[in-house]
N, C-alpha and C positions, 0 to 999 in steps of 0.2 A: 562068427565072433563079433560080439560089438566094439563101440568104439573105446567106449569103458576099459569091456576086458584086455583091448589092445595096449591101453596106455598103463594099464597094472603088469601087463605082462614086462610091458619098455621097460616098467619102475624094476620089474623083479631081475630083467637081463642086466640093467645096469647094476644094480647092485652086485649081482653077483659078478659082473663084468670087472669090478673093484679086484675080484679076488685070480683072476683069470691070469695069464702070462701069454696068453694069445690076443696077436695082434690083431687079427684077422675076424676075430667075435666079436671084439667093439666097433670095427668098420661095419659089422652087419648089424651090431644097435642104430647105426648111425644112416642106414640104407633103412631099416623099417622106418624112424622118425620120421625121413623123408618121406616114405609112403603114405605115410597118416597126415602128413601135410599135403601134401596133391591131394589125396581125398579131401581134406577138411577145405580148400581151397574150391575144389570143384564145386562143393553142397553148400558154402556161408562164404561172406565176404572175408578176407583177409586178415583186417583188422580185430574181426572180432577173436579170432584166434593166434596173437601175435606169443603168447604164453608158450606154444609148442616150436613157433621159429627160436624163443629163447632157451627152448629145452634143447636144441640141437645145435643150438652156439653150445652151452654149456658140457655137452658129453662131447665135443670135439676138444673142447679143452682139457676135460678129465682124461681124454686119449690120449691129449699132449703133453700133459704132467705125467702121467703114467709113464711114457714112453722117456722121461728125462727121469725120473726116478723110479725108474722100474727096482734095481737089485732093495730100496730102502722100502720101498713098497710089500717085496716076496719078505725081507725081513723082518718086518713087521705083521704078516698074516703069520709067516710061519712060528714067529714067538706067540703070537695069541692062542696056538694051536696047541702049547705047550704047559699053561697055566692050569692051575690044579683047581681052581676056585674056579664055578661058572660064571663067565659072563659072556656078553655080549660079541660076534665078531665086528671088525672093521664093516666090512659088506653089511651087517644089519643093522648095524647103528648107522650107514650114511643113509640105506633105504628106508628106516624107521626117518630119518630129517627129511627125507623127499616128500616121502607122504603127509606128514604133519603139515610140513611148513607150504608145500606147493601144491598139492593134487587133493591131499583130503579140505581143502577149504575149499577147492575150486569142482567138485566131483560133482557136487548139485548140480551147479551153472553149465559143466560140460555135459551132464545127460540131456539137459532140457535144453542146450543147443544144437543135439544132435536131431531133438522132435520138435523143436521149433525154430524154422529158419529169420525170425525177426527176433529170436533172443541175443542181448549183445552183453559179450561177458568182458567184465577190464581189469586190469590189475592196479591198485592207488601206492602212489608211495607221498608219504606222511615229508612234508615240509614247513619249516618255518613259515607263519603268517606275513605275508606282505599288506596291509594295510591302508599306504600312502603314499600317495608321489615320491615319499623321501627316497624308496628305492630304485628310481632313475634316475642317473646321471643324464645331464646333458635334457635334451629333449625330446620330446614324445612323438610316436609317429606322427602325421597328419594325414588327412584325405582333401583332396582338391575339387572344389567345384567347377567346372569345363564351363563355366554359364559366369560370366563377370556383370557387375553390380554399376553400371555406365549410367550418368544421366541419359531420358528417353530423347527420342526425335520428336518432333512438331507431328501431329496427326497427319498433315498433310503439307503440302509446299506451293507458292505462289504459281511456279512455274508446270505444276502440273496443268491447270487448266488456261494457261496462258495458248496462243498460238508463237510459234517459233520460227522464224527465219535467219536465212546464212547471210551474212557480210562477211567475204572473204578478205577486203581492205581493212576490215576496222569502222569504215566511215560509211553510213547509209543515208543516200539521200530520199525524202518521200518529198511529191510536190501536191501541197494542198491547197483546197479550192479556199478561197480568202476571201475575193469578191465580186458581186454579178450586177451590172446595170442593163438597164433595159427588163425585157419581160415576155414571156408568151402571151399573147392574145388571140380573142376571135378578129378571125378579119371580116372589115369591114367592106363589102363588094365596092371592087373598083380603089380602093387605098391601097397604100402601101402596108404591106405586114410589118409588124414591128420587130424590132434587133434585141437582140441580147447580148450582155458580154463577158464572159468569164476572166477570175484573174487565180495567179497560181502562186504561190510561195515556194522556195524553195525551204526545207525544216533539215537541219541534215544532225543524224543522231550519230551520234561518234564511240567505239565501243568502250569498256572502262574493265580494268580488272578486279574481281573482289577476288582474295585471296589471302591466304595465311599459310604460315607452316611451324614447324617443331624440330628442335636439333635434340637430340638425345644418344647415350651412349652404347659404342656394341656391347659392352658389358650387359647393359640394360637387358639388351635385345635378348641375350645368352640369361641372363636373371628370370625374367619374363615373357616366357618363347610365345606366348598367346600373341604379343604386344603386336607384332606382324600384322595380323590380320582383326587386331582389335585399333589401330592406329586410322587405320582408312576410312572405319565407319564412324568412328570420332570427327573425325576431320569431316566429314564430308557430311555428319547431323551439325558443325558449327556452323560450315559453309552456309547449308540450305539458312539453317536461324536469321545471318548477317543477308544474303540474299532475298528471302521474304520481306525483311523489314524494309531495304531498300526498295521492292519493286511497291509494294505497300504506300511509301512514304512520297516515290517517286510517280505515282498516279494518283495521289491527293492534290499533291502541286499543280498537278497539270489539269485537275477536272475543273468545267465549266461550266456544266451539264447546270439545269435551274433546281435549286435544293430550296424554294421560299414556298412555304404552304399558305394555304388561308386558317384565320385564327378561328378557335373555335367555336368563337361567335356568329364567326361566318359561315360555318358548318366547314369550320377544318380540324385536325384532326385533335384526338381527345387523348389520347395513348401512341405507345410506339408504336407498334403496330399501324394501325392507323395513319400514324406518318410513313410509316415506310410504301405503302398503299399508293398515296400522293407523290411522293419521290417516282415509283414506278409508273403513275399515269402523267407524270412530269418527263420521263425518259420515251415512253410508248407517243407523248404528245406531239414531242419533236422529230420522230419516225426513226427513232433507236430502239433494237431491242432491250429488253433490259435480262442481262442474259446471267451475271449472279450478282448477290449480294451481299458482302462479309460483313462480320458485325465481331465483337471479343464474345466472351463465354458470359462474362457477367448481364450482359445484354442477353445474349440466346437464355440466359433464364429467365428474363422478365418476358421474352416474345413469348418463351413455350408456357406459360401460367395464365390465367385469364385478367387483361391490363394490369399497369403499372399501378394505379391509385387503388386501394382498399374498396373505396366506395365505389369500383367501376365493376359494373355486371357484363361487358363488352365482352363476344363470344369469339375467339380470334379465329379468323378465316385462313386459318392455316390448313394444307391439306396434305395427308398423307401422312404416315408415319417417320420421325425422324430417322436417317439412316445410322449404323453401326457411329458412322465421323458427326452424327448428331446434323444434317442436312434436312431441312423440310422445305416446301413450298410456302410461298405467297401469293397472290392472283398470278400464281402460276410461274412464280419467280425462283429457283434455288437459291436459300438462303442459308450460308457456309459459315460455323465460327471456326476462329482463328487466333491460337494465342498471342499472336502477334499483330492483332489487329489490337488500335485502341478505343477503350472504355469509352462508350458515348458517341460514338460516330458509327456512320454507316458509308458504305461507300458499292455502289453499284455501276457496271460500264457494261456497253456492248462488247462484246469478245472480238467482232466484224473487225473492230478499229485500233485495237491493242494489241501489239504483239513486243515479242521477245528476239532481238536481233542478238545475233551469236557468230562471234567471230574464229572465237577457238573454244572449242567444247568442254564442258566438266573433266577434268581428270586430277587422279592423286599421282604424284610421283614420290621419289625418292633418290637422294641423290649422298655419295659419299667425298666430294669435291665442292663441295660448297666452304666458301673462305679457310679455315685450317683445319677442317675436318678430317683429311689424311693424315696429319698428324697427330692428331689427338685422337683419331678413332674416335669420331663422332658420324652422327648418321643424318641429314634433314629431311624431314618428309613434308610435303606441300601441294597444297590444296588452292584450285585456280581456276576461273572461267571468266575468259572476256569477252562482256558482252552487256547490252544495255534496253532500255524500253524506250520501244517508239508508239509517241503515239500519234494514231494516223488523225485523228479529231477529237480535240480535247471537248468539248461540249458534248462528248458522247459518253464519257464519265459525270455520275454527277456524288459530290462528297456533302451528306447533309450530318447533321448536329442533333441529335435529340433534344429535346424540348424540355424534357422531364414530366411531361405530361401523366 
């Protein structure tokens, strides 16, 4: 039997089940339905046959009406039974509504979901047009992006290529060579060899805190659950910004290193580039490596293009391809931009002689005791590292000036 003839036959038992006084025949309409529903469940997804889960809501409820009105029920078949004009009975006028209104429009769709299991059959029910926002109250769901919209970090940080040493006082002393009399000589057979004599300064670098922080409320925190773990890296892209600049500012001061070229006249230099060339065989002269060299961006454009002047044809002895951070060579120099380096200057040192003295290391905290934070449920979070640049020989830095060449 197909699945067709199954569900005309349902249509034909319930109708006739309208006329029935047995209880026991419409509990077994209600055992087939189920049967045809685990079939139709096992062959097609669920959904697409929810039409027969409603037909077996609905014949449980016609059992349930029945069985509250059964005697008005048997009185009314049995008067129909009585009438001298033909018409219609109860039982074929509800079965004639079945099939009209619910199976003879759906009779297509249910054969050819029986032969084809990607046919998906639905039932519409007809509603008022909704148009326009006007039919929500209030407001509309949203979706959250997990990815927040932060000012970026600096490409890179001073203190990455710095070297770094511990002072567990705070106070670091370095003792540098300041001045030598006398001299090595050839001896002369039978003289005296000649003396030398060194002198030492004492330089003592003292550590310093850069630091900052932010009070905000737990409300906040509870508003903004991201804020946690978005707070820290805030804090700590301000920190390195104020950090750079300082370590930046504070080895310009101190460079001694000889930044004067010869004029072009003299066959010095013609472009930047070029200067910077002389800068480094000004660092190599004095038996300093020249180990990098920062410049801002707006400069790193004019190095990486062929000279500053229009009319210069100068082929720049740059070598190697700039890296991802935009780093390329000079006679063999890495040259670094830096948004925090400034426009027109160049500044180069041996790495040997600069270091980064650290007393108490980078870290974020957070603290709920900070001045009346307990009481107001307030929260501080704070950002700190003490610690400062020594430098072991300032003539090993050298800070030149572009020409404008």
């Amino acid at each position: 039997m197909t699945l067709q003839q199954q569900l005309q036959g349902l249509i034909k038992a319930t109708a006739d089940g309208l006329e029935m006084k047995n209880k026991e025949q419409l509990q077994s309409i209600v055992l087939a339905v189920e049967t045809i529903n685990q079939r139709l469940e096992q062959s097609l997804p669920k959904k697409d046959f929810e039409i027969v889960g409603q037909l077996k809501k609905d014949l449980e409820e016609v059992n349930s009406n029945l069985q509250k009105n059964q005697i008005v029920i048997d009185n009314f078949i049995a008067e129909q039974g009585k009438r001298k004009t033909e018409s219609k009975s109860f039982g074929d006028s509800w079965k004639d509504t079945i099939q009209k209104n619910i199976f003879s429009k759906k009779e297509e769709e249910i054969v050819k979901a029986v032969n084809n299991k990607e046919f998906s059959m639905t039932m519409d029910l007809k509603v008022a047009d909704m148009t326009s926002g006007a039919h929500v109250t209030g407001d509309v769901v949203h979706s959250y992006n997990q990815r927040q919209g932060i000012v970026p970090s600096q490409n890179w940080n001073f203190r990455d290529i710095l070297n770094t040493t511990s002072s567990p006082t705070g106070s670091f002393v370095t003792y540098r060579e300041t001045a030598t009399s006398g001299s090595i000589s050839v001896q002369t057979e039978g003289q005296d060899k000649t003396a030398i004599d060194y002198s030492f300064t004492e330089v003592k670098t003292v550590s310093k805190y850069i630091a900052g922080l932010v009070t905000f409320s737990k409300q906040l925190m509870y508003h903004m659950p991201f804020l946690n773990g978005l707070l820290p890296r805030m804090l700590l892209r301000d920190f390195y910004k104020k950090e750079n600049d300082y370590l930046y500012d504070t080895m310009i001061a101190a460079a001694t290193g000889v930044a004067t070229t010869p004029t072009v006249a003299a066959g010095g230099p013609a472009n930047d580039v070029e200067e910077i060339i002389f800068w480094i065989a000004n660092q190599r002269s004095a038996d300093y490596n020249a180990s990098y060299g920062v410049i801002d961006w707006a400069d790193w454009a004019h190095l990486t293009k062929v000279g500053r002047n229009s009319s210069s044809t100068y082929a720049l002895p740059i070598s190697g391809q700039a890296s991802p951070t935009g780093d390329f060579n000079i006679a063999g120099t890495p040259i670094k931009g830096a948004s925090w380096a400034d426009a027109g200057e160049f500044l180069l040192w041996d790495n040997d002689f600069v270091e980064r003295v650290e007393t108490e290391s980078l870290r974020v905290e957070f603290s709920f005791e900070n001045g009346t934070n307990f009481t107001k449920n307030l929260i501080t979070a704070r950002v700190e590292c003490f610690e400062e640049l020594n430098v072991l020989r300032p003539n090993a830095i050298i800070h030149g000036e572009f020409g404008g060449s």
